[in-house]
C-alpha positions in Angstrom: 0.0 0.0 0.0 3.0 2.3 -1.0 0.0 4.4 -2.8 -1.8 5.2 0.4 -2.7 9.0 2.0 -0.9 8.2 5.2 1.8 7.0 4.4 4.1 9.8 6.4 0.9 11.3 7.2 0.9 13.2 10.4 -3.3 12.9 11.4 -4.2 10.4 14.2 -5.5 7.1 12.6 -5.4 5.3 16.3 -7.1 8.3 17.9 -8.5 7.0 21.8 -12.3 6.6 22.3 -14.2 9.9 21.7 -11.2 11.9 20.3 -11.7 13.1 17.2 -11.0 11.3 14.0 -12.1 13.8 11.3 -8.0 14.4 10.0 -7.8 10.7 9.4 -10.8 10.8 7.6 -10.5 13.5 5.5 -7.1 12.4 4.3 -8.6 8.6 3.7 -11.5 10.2 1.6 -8.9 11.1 -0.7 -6.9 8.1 -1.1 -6.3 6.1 -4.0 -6.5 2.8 -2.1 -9.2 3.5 0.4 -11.3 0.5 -0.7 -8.7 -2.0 -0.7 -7.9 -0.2 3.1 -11.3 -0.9 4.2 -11.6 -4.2 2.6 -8.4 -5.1 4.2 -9.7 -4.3 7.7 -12.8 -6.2 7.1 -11.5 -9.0 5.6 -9.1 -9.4 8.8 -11.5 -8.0 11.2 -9.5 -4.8 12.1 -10.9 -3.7 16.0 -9.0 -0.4 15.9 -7.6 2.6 13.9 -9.4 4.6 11.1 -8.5 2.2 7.7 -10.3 3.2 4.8 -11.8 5.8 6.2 -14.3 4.1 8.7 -13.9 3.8 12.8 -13.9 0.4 14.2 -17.8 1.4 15.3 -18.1 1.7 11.3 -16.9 -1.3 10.3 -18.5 -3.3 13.1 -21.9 -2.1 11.3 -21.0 -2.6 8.0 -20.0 -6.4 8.9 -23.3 -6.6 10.8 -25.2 -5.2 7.9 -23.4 -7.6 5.8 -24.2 -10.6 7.9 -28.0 -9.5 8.0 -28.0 -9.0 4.5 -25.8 -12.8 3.7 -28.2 -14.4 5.8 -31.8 -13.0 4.6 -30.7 -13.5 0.7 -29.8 -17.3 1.7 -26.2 -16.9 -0.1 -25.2 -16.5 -2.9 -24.5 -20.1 -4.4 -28.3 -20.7 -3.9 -30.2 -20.4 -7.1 -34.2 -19.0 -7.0 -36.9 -21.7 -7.0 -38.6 -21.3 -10.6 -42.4 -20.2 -10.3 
């Protein structure tokens, strides 16, 4: 991730519970590799940090609302019933 926004970046991207994140953010919202950040972090469930631009809270939803969604759809190797 030689490509990435904080690389030598001076914002917090570990900031402590309820300090504010919005450098981190702002710099990640501009990245070239924010996706591949964030799918990093989800992929190896990342508890901490800002990483493509989302706070741990974040991407504890967005694996939730992935689960949810996963599990209502019944998967995605199972094929619709004809009618």
């Amino acid at each position: 991730m030689g490509e990435a926004a904080c690389v030598g970046a001076e914002a917090e991207f570990f900031p402590e519970r309820g300090e504010d994140a919005s450098s981190a953010k702002q710099l990640c919202a501009v990245c070239r590799v924010r996706v591949e950040c964030l799918e990093y972090a989800l992929v190896e469930e990342i508890t901490a940090g800002i990483w493509g631009g989302t706070s741990a809270r974040e991407r504890r939803r967005l694996r939730a609302t992935v689960s949810v969604v996963a599990t209502t759809s019944g998967g995605a190797d199972e094929s619709p019933e004809p009618r």
